[in-house]
C-alpha positions as CSV (number, residue, x, y, z in Angstrom):
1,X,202.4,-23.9,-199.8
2,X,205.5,-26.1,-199.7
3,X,208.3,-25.2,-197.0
4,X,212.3,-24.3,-198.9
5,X,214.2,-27.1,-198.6
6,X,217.5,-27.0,-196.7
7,X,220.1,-29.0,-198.3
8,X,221.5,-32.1,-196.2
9,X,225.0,-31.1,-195.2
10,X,227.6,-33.6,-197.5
11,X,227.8,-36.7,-194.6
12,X,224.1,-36.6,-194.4
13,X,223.3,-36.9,-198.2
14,X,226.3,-39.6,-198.2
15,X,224.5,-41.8,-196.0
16,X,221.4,-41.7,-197.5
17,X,223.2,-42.5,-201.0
18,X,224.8,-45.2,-199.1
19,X,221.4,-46.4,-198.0
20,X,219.7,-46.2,-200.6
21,X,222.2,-48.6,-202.3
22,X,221.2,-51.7,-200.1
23,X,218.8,-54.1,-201.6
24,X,215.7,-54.2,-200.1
25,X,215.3,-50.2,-199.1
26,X,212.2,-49.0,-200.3
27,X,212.5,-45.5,-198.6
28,X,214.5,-44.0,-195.8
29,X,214.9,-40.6,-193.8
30,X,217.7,-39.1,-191.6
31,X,217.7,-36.6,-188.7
32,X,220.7,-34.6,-187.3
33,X,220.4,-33.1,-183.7
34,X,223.7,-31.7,-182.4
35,X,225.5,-34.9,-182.1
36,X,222.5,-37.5,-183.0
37,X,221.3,-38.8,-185.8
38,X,218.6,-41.0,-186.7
39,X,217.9,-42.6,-189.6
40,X,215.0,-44.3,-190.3
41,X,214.2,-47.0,-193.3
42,X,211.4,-48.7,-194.8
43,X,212.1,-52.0,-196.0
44,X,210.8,-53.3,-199.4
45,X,208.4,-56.6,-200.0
46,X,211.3,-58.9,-199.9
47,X,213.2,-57.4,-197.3
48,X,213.9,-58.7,-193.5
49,X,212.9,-56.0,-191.6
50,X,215.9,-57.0,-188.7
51,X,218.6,-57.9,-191.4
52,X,218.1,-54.6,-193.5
53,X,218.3,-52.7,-190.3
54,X,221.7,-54.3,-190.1
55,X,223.0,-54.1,-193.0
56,X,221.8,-50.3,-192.4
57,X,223.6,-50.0,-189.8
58,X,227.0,-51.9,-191.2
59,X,226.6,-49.3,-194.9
60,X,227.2,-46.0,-192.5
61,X,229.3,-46.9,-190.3
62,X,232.0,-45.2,-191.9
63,X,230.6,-42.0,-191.3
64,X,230.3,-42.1,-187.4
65,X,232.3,-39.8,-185.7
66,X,233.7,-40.2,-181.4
67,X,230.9,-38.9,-179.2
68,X,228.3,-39.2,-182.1
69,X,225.4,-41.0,-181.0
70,X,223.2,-43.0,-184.3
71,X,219.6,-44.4,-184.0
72,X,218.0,-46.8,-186.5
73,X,214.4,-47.9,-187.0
74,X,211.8,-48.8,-189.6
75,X,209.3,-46.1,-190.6
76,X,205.7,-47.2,-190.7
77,X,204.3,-44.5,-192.9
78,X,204.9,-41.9,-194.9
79,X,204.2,-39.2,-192.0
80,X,206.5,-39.4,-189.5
81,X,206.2,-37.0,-186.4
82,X,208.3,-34.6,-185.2
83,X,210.4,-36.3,-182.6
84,X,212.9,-34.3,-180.0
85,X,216.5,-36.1,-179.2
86,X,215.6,-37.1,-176.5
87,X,212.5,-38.9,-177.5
88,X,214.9,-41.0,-179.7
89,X,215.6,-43.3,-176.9
């Protein structure tokens, strides 16, 4: 049985269109806890793991708010586990 899906609230879903955008992203996922957000990215055969993570972070940083706190990394797999904020660090 599959679990509903919540819909990302609006600056969410923009910064994964904005993500996805960038050459080189193969797949990416986003967290929101109170004030942080991680997003994480997994970088296609061509891509530079390093430089796509920058060019991440350059894409959304539009959306960042005062007082927000963003974390980036690369996924590994298609599993990712639950992770608690403060595990983010």
């Amino acid at each position: 049985m599959t679990q509903p899906t919540v819909p990302l609230p609006p600056k969410l879903r923009r910064a994964l269109e904005l993500v996805y955008a960038l050459e080189g992203v193969a797949s990416a996922r986003i967290w929101q806890w109170g004030d942080r957000i991680a997003l994480g990215v997994r970088a296609g055969r061509a891509a530079a793991p390093a430089e796509l993570l920058r060019r991440v972070e350059d894409a959304v940083s539009a959306l960042r708010e005062p007082g927000e706190v963003w974390d980036f990394g690369l996924l590994d797999d298609d599993i990712v586990p639950e992770a608690k904020p403060d595990e983010l660090t």
